[in-house]
Structures are given as C-alpha cells and as structure tokens.
N, C-alpha and C positions, 0 to 999 in steps of 0.2 A: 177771463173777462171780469169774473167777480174781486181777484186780485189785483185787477187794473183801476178800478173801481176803488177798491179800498187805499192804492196808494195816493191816488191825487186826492185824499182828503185828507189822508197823514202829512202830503207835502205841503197841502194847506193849514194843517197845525204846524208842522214844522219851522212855516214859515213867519209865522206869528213869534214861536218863544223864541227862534234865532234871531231875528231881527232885536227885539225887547234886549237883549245881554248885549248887541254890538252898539247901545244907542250911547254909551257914551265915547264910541270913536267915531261915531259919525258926528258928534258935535263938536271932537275936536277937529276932525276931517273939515268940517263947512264953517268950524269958529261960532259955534251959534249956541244959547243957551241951552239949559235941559228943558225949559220950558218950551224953547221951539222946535227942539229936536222931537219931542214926546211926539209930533204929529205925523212921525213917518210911521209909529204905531195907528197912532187914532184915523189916519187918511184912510188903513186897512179895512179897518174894523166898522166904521161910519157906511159905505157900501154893500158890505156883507149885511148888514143889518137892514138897512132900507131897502135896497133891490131884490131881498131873499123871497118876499111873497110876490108880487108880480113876476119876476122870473118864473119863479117853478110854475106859474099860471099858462104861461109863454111858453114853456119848455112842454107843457101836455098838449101843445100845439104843434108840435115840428117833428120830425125823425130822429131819433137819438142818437145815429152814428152822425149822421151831419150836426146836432147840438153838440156832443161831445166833445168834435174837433175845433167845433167853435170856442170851445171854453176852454180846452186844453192847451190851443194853440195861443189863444189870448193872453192866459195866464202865463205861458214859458216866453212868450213877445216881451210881455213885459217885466216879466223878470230880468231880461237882459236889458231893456232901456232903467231898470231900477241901478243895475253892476254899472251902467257908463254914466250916469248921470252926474254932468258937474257942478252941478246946485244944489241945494237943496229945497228950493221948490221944483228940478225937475225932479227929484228924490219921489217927491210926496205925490208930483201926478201922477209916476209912474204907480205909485205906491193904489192909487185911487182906483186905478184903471187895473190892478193886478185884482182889489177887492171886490169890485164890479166882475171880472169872470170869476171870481172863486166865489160871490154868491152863489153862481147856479151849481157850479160845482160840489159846494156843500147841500142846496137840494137835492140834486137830481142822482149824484154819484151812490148814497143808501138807497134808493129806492129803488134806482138803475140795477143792484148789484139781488135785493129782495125779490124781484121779479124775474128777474132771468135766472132763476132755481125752481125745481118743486117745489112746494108746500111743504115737505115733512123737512126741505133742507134750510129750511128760512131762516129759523132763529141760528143755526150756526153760524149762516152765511152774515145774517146782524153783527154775529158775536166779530168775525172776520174783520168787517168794516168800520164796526168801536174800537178792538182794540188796536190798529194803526194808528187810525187818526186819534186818539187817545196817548199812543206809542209817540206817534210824531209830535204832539203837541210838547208830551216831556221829556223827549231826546231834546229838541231844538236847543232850549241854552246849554246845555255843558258841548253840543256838537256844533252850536253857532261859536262859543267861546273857542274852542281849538282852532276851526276854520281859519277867524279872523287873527289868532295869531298863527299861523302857521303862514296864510296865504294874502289875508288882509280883507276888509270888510266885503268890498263886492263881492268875493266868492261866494259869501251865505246866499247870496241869490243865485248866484251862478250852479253851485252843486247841484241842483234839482231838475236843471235844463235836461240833461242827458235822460233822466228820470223819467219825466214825463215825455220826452220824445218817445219813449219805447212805451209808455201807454196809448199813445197817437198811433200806433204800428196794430197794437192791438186792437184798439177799438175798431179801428179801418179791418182788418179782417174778422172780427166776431159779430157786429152789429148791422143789422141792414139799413138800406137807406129811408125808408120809411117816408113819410111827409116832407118834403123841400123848406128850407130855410125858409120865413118870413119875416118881413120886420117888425118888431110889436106895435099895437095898436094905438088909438087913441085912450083906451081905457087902460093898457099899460103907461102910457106918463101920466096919465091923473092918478092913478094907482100907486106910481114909483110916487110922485110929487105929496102925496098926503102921506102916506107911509114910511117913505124915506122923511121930510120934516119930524113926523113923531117919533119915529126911532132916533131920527140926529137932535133932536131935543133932551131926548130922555138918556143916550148915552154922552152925552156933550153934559150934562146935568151930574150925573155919576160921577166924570172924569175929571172933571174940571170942579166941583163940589168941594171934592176934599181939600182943595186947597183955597176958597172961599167959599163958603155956605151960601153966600147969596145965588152963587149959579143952579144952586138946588131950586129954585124959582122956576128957571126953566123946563124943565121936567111938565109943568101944567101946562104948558103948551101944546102937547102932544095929547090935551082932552079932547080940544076941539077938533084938529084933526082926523084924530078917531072915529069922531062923532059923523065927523063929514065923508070919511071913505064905506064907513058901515050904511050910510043914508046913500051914498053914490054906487055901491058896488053892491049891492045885496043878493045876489046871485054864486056869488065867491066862492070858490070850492074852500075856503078858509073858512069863514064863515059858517059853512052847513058843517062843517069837519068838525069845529069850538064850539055847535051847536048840541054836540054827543057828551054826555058826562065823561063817557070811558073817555075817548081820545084827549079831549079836556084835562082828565086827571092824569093820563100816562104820561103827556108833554109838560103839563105843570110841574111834574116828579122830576125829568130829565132835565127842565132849566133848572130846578135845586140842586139837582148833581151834579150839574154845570158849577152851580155858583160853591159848591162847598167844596167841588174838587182843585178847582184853580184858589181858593182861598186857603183851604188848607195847606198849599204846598208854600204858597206866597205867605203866610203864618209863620210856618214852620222854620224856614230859613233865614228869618231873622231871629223867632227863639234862638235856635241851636247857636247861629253865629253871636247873638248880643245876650243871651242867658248864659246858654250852656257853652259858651267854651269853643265851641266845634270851629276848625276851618270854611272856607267856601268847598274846598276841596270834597274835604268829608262828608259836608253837608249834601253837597251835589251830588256824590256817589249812595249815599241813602237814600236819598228821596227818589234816584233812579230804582229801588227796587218798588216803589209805586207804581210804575211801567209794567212791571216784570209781571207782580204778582198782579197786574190787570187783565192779564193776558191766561191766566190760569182760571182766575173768575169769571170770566168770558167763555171759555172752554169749558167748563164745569154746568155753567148756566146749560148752555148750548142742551149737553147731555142730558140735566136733569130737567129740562121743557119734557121729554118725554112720559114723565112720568107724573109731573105735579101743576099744578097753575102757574104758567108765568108770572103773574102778579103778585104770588105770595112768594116765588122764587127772588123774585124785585124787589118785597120789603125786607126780606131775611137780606139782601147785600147794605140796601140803605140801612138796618140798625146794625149792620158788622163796620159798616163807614161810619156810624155815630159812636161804636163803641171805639173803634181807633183814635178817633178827635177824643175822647173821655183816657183813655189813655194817654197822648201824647201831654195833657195838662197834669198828665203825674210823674213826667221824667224828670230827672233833677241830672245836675253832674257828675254822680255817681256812673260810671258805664254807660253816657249818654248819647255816643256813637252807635251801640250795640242798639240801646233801645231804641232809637229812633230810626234803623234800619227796620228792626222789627213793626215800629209802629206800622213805619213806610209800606210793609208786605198787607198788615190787616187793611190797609184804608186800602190798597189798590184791590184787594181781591174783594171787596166790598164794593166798589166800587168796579169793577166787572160783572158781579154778578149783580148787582142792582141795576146797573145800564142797557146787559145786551137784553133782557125780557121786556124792559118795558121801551124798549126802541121796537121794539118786533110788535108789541100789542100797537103804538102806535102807529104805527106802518099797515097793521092789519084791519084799520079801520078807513081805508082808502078804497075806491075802485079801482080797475088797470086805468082808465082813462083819469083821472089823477094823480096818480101817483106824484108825478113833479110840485103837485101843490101842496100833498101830503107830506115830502119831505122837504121843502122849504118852510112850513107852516113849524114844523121841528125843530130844525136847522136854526127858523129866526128866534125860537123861543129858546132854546141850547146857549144862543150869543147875547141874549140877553142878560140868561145866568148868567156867561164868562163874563162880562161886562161889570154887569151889579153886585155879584160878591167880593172881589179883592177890592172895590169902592164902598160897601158899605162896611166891612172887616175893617176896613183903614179909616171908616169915621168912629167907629166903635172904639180902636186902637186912639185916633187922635184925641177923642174926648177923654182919655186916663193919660194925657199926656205922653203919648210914645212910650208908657212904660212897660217893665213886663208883664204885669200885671194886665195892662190892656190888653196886650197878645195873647193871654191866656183867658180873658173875659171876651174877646173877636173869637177864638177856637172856641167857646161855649157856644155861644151865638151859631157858630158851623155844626155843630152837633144837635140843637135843636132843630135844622133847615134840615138835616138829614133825618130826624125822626120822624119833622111831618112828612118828607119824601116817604118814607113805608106807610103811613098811613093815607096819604094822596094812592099811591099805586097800587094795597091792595083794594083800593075799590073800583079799580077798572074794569071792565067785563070784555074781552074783545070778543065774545061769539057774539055781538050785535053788532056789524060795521055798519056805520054811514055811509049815506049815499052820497054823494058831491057830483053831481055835474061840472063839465066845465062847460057850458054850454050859456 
C-alpha cells in the first residue's frame, strides 16, 4: 500500500515534466502559439495549488479507501479525456480537472503512506514516497520526449492509465472503508475561493512576470485574500499547524528545495547546452543521475534518522545541495560532460538527504485526525517553491540579459536558498507536535 501510495505521486511528477517537453507538439498539433500552449502546463499546476488546502481539510473528513478511489479514478478519467481531446481548450479542461484530483493526491497520498507504518518505519517510508515522486518528476522529459516520438503526444497521458489502474486494485484491497463520501462544505468553496484566487494570483504573477514585469503587480492581490480566509477560517487545522515554529521551519525549508531543485536543473540545461558545448542528449542523461543519486540520499537519510536528529541530518543534505550549485559555477568545457554528471550525483544526493528528514519532522507535527491537512499544508507550500524558483532564476537570468553570466549569477542565488534551507531546518524541534483539530 505504501508503494501504491508513493506511485501516484511520481505519476503526478511525471506528469508535469512530460507534458512541459511535448509542448511544443502540441502547438504544432492545435497551430497555436507558445504563448497559448504554455496553459496546458499552467491549467495543471493553477488547481494543485489552490484546491491543496481545503482538499486535505475535506479529505480528514471521509474514508480513505473511498477518497483514494475518488482521486485515483479522477485523475486516470482524465487523463484519457486529456489523449482524445481535439482542442485545445478541451486539452486545458481536461488539464484543469486532472489538477483538481492530483491536489489531493499530493496531500493525502505522504501522509496516507506515513501512517499506515509504525513509528520506527516512518522516515524510510518518507524517504519511499520523496524519492518516486522526485523520480518521477525527473524521468518525465527525457521519457515524455521518447513516448512522443515513438507513439505521438497523447500517449504521455495515456502511459500512466494502466499504472494507476493497478493502484485502484490495491487500495480497494488494503484500505478500509471508513467514513462515506461527502460532498464538501460550504466552508470548503469559501475556502477553495479565497485560497485558490491567492494562489492563482501569485503563481499567474510568477509565470506570466517574466515576460512582463507588470503582471508582478498581481501577486498583491493574494494580501487581501489571505487576510480574509485567516479572519473567515480561524479554526484551520493550517493555521494552528503554521502556528508551531518547528512545523513552520520544516515546510519553509521543503518549499526552498522545491525551488532550488527544479531551478537548478532548469539552470543547468541551458549552461551545459549554451556555454558548455554539451548536447540535449548528454545533457539529459547527466542530470538523470540527479534521480539516481536521490534515491541513495533518501536511503542513507532513512538509516541514519536512527541514530542522529533529523534536522541536523536535513541541513548536512541542504549545504551538500549548496555545495553542488557552488560547484556546477566552476565547470568550464574542459571534461564538462564528466563534471556535470558528477555535479548531477552531489545535488541529487543532497537533495535526498535534505528532503526525506525534514518531510518526516513535518509530517510528525500532525495528529492522526489531520493528517490530510498536514500533508496538503506541505504539498501547497512544495508547489509554491516548484513555481517560484525557475520564475525568479529566469528574472535573475533576464536582468543580465540571457547571458551566461546571468545563469551563473541565478545558480548563486540557488545556493544561497539552499543554505538558508539548513539553517531554517535545523531549528525545527519535532518532539513538540501541534495540535490541529479538524473540528
């Protein structure tokens, strides 16, 4: 169950970078610009972001074998209305509606997978569920690129179907049925409605930013918003959850590794291609050893939680990921294949071992009756990073005019978001959890 768990979070990375590398066949596919194609991305990612806190609120409400199937069956639905779509605005609804079940998905599937273990198995079982959905985010373009030419673009949606059929199989025999489906509330759409506007303000602001400053404007909008779901909602298992320093500092660290890990690679792949020399080819097969050796840092973590503080396990990954970025600004074209596979092993295994401890302390400051708001409280603050670092890296990069220079001054900028990451997470304490009611 816990690897059932951990894959439809990977299919829901996966499904992000493969999509991202097939966008410009889909715009020759629909005739439409890059400008308008971008939104089969952003249609995704706009959802996931807004619906992630009131979901997992919702989700500490119902039975988890009945949620699960709900959201499992959601997401593989529309995946296949995304493969027949002959639009491309039916592209983007489907796209809407795939992001809408993969919010809860990315709540509730860590915390789902955290609690159905003992105690002494948790952080491995964390380490399980990082590094897929970590796995899957950076398989996605080099195994979205082969699909679509081998088979043609729909199949990037289509591969997953069988996938996740067979975690529907599982969850129906491991989970019980628990609480009956309900529909959410009236405090769920004032909740989505204040929430989801500030989220789609502030990542619409991001996204659309770089290529006019003025949409950076919009971003303030998501004040008042805030101001009014905090005054409307004061009882939020979020809320008393962001009201604990620890859990505060473990999630603030995770959206920095969010934003430095998706930044770094997006960095890098234009160095290697527009400095160094490198193919896409080569390039892409490097930066897959980011994957590899995340999954060793993960495993490593795992082991050594027994014996040291999580937290201090957390900042040794965040300055081995800062010292990777401090590295990658010293590779020249000399052997710059070699070294930038090399780089690719230190950032990923820094990046495992900084990730699975301080998901596990944040997770550990939940009750069982939260949990779904514990890990969407994560989840939204995770997607915020993936959001805001390849946008602020690429204003960083825009204002030295595209040069390389800029790309090596964005990659500084990534290594200082990772130092304060060790210093945010070791001061998390998780032998004091909050309390959060969902009540």
């Amino acid at each position: 169950m816990v690897a059932a768990a951990a894959v439809c979070v990977a299919v829901g990375g996966f499904d992000l970078g493969a999509v991202n590398v097939v966008l410009p066949h889909l715009a020759a596919a629909f005739d439409v610009t890059p400008a308008g194609v971008q939104w089969v991305s952003i249609a995704y990612l706009l959802p996931i972001a807004a619906l992630a806190l009131p979901t997992g609120r919702w989700l500490d409400t119902v039975g988890r074998r009945s949620a699960m199937l709900l959201l499992v069956g959601g997401f593989t639905v529309f995946s296949v209305c995304a493969a027949l779509a002959p639009t491309l605005g039916a592209l983007i609804a489907a796209r809407v509606a795939q992001g809408a079940f993969g919010a809860g998905l990315f709540a509730i599937c860590p915390a789902l997978a955290y609690e159905s273990v003992a105690p002494d198995h948790r952080v491995r079982t964390v380490a399980l569920v990082s590094t897929l959905g970590a796995a899957g985010g950076i398989a996605g373009p080099p195994i979205g690129a082969l699909v679509t030419e081998l088979a043609g673009w729909p199949w990037v949606f289509l591969v997953n179907v069988p996938i996740l059929g067979a975690t529907m199989v599982v969850f129906t025999l491991a989970l019980t049925a628990g609480a009956p489906l309900r529909p959410p509330g009236v405090a769920f759409l004032s909740e989505s409605l204040l929430l989801g506007g500030g989220a789609a303000a502030v990542l619409l602001a991001l996204t659309l930013g770089t290529h006019d400053p003025r949409w950076f404007l919009l971003a303030l909008l998501a004040l008042p918003l805030g101001w009014s779901w905090r005054r409307t909602h004061p009882t939020s298992p979020v809320l008393i959850l962001g009201s604990h320093p620890g859990f505060l500092r473990a999630s603030s660290a995770l959206a920095l590794l969010a934003a430095s890990t998706l930044s770094v690679q997006y960095l890098l792949a234009f160095l290697a291609q527009r400095a160094l020399g490198l193919t896409a080819t080569i390039t892409g097969a490097a930066l897959l050893f980011v994957s590899v050796a995340a999954v060793a840092g993960s495993l490593l973590a795992a082991r050594l939680t027994a014996r040291h503080r999580q937290a201090r396990i957390s900042a040794v990954g965040f300055l081995l990921f800062g010292a990777g970025v401090l590295a990658a600004l010293l590779i020249g074209t000399a052997a710059a294949a070699v070294l930038l596979g090399l780089v690719a092993v230190v950032l990923g295994f820094g990046q495992g071992l900084a990730n699975t401890p301080a998901t596990s302390i944040g997770l550990s400051y939940s009750t069982p009756e939260s949990m779904g708001s514990t890990g969407a409280a994560i989840s939204f603050l995770r997607n915020i990073g993936f959001t805001a670092g390849p946008a602020i890296a690429t204003v960083i990069w825009a204002l030295n005019s595209y040069s390389e220079r800029g790309i090596r001054m964005a990659l500084a900028a990534v290594g200082i978001a990772a130092v304060t990451g060790a210093v945010v997470v070791v001061r998390s304490r998780p032998d004091q959890p909050a309390t959060a009611s969902t009540t």
